[in-house]
N, C-alpha and C positions, 0 to 999 in steps of 0.2 A: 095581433093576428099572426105575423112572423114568428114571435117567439109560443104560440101555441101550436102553429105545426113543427116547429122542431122537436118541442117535446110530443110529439103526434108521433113522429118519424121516430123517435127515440124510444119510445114505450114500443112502438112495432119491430123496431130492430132489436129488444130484448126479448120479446114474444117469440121472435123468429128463430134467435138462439137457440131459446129454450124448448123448443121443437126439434130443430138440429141436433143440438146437444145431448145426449141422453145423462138423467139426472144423475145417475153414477158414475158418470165420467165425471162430473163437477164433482162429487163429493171423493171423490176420487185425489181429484187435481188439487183441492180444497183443505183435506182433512190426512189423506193417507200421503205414507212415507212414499218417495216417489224412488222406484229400483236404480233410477241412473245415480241418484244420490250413494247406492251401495258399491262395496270392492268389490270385484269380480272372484276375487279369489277363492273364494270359496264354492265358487262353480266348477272352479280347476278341480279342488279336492273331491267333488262328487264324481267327476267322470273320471280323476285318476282312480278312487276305491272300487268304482266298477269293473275299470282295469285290471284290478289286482286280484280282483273277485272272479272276475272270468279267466286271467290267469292260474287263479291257487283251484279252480274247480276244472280244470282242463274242459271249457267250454267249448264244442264243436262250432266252426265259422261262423253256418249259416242262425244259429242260437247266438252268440255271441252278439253279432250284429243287430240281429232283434232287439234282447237288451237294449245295446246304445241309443237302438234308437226309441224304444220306450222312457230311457232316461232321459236323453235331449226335450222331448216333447214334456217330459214332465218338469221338467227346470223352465222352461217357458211358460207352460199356461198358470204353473204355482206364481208363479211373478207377475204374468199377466195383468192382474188389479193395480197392480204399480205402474203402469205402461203407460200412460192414458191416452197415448195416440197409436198403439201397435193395436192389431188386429188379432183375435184369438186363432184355432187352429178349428174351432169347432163350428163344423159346416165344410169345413175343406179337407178333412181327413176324413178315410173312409170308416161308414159308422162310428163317427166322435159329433151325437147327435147335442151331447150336455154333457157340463161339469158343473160342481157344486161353485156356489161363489158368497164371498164373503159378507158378513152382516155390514152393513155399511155405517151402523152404528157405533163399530167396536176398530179399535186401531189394531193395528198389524203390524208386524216384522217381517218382511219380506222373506231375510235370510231362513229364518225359524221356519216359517211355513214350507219352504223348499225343504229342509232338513226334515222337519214333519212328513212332509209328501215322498221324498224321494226313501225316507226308511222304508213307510206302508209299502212303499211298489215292488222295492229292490229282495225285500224278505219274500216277496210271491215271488217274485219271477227267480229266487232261488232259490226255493223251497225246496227241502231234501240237503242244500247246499251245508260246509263244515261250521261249526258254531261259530270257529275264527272268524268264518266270512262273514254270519248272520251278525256276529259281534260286533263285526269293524262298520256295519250300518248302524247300529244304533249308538258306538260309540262318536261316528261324526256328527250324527246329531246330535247327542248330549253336548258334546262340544262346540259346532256352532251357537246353541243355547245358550251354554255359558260366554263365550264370548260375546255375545250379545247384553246378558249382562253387565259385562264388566265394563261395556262400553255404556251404560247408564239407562239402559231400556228397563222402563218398568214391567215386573215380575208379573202384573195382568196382563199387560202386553205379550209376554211369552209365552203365560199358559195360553192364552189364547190362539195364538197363531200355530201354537204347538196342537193344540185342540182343530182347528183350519186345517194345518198342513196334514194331517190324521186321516180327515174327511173327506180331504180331498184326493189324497191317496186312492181311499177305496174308489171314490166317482173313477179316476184312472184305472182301477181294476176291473170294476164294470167295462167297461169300452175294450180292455184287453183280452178279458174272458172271452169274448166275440169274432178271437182274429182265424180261430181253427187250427191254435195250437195242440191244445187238450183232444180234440177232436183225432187228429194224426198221430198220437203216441199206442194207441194199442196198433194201428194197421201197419205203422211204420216196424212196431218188432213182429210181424208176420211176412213182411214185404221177401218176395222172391225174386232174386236177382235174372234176368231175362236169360236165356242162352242156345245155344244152335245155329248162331252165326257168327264169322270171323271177323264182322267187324262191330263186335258187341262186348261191352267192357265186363273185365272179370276182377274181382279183389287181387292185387298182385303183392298183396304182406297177408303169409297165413295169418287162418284166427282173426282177420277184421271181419267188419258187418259195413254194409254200406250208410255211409252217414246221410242220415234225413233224406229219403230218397223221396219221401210226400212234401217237402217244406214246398214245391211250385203249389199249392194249395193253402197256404197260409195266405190270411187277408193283406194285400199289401196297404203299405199308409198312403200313397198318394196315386200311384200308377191304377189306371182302372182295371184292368187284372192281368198278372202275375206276365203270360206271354206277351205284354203290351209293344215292346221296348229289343223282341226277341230278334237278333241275327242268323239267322237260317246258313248250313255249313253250304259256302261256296266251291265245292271240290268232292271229290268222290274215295268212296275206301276200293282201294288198288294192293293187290300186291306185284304188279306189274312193275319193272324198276324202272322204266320209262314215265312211268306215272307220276303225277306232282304230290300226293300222298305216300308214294316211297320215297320222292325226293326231301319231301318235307323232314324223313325219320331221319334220312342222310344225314339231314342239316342235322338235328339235335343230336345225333351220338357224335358228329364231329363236335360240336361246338361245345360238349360236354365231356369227351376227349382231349380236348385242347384248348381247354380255356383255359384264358390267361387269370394271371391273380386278385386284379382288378375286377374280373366277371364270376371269380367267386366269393370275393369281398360283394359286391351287388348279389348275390344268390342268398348268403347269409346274412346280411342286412335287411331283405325282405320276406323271411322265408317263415318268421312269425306263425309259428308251431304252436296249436293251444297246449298249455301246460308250462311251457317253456316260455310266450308272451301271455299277451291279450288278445290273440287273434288278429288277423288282416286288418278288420274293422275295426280295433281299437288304435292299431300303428295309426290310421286317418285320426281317428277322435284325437289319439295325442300331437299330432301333428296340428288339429284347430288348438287344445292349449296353448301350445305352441305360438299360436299366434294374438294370445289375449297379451301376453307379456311384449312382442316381436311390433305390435301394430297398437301397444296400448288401447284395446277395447274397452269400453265402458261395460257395465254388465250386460245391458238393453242389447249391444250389439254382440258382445257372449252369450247371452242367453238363444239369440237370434241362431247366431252360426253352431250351435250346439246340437238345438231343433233341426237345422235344416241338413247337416253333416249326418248326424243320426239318422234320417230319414231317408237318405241319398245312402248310405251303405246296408241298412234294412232292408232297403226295397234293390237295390242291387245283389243281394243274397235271393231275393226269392225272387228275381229274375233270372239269376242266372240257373239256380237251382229246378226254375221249371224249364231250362232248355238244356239242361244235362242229361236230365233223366229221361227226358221224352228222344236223344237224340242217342244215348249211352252209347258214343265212341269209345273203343278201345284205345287205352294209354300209349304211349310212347316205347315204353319198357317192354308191353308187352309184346305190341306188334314187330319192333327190333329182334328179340328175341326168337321169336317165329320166323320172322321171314330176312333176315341181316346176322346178326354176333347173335347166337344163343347166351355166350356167357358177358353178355353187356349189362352193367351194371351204371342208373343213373347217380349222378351228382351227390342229389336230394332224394330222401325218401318218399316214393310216388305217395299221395294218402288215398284212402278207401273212398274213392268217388270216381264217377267216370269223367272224361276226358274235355268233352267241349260244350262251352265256353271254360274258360280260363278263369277261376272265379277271383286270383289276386286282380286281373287284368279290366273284370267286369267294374269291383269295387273303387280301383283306384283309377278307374275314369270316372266313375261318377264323383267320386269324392272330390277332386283335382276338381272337375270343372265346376262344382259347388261350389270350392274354396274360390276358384276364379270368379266365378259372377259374385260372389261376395267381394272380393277386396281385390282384384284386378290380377296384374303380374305381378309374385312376391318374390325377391330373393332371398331363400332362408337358409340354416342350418337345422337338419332335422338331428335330433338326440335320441331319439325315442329307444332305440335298442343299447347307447350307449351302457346301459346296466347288464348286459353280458357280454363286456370288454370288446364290443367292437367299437370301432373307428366314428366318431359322427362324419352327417355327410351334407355336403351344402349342392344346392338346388339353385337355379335360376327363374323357375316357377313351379308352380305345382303341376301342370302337363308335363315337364321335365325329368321329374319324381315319378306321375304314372307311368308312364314310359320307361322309367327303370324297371319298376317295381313289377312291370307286366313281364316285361324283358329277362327279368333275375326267373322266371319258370321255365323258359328253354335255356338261360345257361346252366342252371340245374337238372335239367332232363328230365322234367316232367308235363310240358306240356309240347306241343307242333305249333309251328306260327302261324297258322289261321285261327288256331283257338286265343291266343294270347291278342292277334290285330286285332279279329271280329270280337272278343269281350271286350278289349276299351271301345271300341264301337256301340256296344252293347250298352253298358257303364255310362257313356255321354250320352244316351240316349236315356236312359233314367234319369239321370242328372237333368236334362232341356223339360221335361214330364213333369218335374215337382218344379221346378222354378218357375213354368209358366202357370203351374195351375194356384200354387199358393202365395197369396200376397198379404206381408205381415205388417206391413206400412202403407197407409195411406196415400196416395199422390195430395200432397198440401200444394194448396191456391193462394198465392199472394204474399205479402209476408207476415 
């Protein structure tokens, strides 16, 4: 009788499972190659070619950051099937209702699939882009491919994943076409720049156009729309010299007159010029490589901080972007100019966008406090501009780092400290938005 309810109790306890359990995650766990088993390395090289990519195309910030963050999300969910205890993104990013997913009859390559997926994405989302670039996508995939070979994966195995990662591609194109990029490119080259007030921003480099002056109207990934996160200017436009808005101009043409050599070693080190880098939001992405080699991550845990890095400087772009344009303060330079030194000239070249928030300032708080709730207080050395002969530079945490990197736009002179406080205010405030709403791990019970 005892030994018929045990096995009573034991047949219910596998029923229950397999209720619990979704059969895909067994065959999963069961049959396919599991991503922690893979090198991470090769997740480096896709977000460096990105880099490179939105460097050799002189990517504007707020497009730039999009990118990453399309690519992050697609290096996670291509992997996804490998996970079996991570959680996917779909259902928690906005309209990412379905992805394709893999025949569970057929074995996979994880790497290949990523390599498959991230060519599909990367040739849209640079479409028009130079052949070099379009090349250098489908040359790392051919590559990964082969290394994959050579490391003994059978040749069905790779067409096939190559065939997956293809497929899956386009499901990620679906979901992108949707975000109201496509939508903004004819209004954006008609867009008329506002004017008839003195405290309204004007192009101050003849012959620019303002850049993406509709991007606060791109879908964001996690923030539920675009103003979510927004800091409202605490201060008033003055030309009164009494005023904490002329005081503020004081501060920057002094500090930009007389900065020391250190505070223009930090101006140049952050100041991540498209054409010349990767953009703001690629300095952050490589600073998370940075940290797969620094903290020895597994892929599971790269693929995770790639996703959530990416998403955290995308959505930081079209945050700050929608409170620039709705706010279009006049620059630094200009106002100086007008109403202090006519012939004052800043640091740094102001670029074609109005003034507040601070958009280095917005991104590398949210980036910085992503990288923190991922992996705590780091001390690093960051390299990332080391490839046009400057100095590396070491950090005590990544708040450390945003706080340069916010700071390097008024030793440059182009932004006023309320623009540069309130976007890292800004910035961790998108950063707490995607952390709280997206959860890519489980809370596991027992052991």
């Amino acid at each position: 009788m005892i030994l018929l309810r045990k096995i009573a109790v034991f047949a219910l306890l596998l029923l229950t499972l397999s209720l619990v359990v979704p059969s895909g995650i067994q065959a999963q766990a069961a049959e396919w190659q599991l991503v922690s088993d893979l090198d991470p390395t090769f997740a480096v090289e896709w977000i460096q070619v990105v880099y490179d990519a939105n460097m050799r195309e002189a990517t504007n910030p707020p497009n730039a950051a999009r990118i990453y963050g399309y690519a992050g999300v697609t290096i996670y969910e291509s992997l996804f099937p490998g996970m079996p205890f991570n959680r996917s993104f779909v259902g928690q990013l906005n309209g990412l209702r379905d992805l394709p997913y893999p025949d569970e009859s057929r074995m996979y390559d994880w790497q290949v699939v990523t390599a498959a997926a991230m060519q599909t994405v990367l040739s849209k989302l640079f479409q028009g882009a130079s052949e070099e670039t379009l090349t250098s996508f489908v040359d790392l995939m051919e590559a990964h491919a082969e290394q994959r070979r050579e490391a003994g994966i059978d040749e069905t195995v790779i067409e096939d994943s190559l065939s997956f990662g293809a497929e899956f591609g386009q499901g990620m194109l679906e979901w992108i076409s949707n975000d109201n990029y496509e939508d903004t490119r004819a209004r954006t080259a008609e867009y008329e720049i506002p004017s008839g007030e003195p405290y309204l921003w004007i192009p101050t480099t003849e012959g620019t156009t303002a850049v993406e002056p509709l991007w606060g109207e791109i879908r964001p990934f996690a923030l539920s729309y675009a103003g979510e996160c927004s800091v409202e200017m605490n201060y008033t436009f003055s030309t009164d010299e009494d005023s904490a808005f002329y005081q503020q101009a004081v501060e920057v043409m002094e500090l930009n007159d007389n900065s020391t050599p250190e505070q223009r070693d930090t101006a140049f080190w952050w100041v991540d010029t498209p054409g010349l880098t990767g953009a703001p939001s690629g300095h952050w992405m490589l600073i998370g490589s940075q940290m797969v080699d620094h903290l020895q991550l597994d892929l599971e845990r790269t693929a995770e901080m790639y996703a959530l890095l990416g998403i955290s400087v995308a959505d930081s772009f079209i945050s700050c972007w929608e409170t620039k344009y709705r706010v279009n303060l006049v620059r630094p330079v200009t106002y100086i100019q007008e109403n202090i030194n006519r012939r004052w000239i800043p640091f740094v070249e102001t670029p074609p966008f109005p003034e507040y928030p601070s958009g280095h300032s917005v991104v590398s708080g949210a980036a910085a406090d992503t990288l923190t709730a991922l992996f705590g207080q780091v001390v690093f050395t960051d390299t990332t501009n080391t490839f046009l002969g400057l100095r590396e530079r070491t950090f005590y945490s990544f708040e450390q780092a945003a706080t340069e990197a916010a700071m390097s736009r008024i030793y440059g002179g182009i932004h006023f400290r309320a623009a540069i406080e309130n976007g890292v205010r800004q910035g961790r405030c998108v950063s707490e938005r995607i952390m709280e709403s997206i959860v890519l791990n489980p809370i596991r019970q027992g052991d």
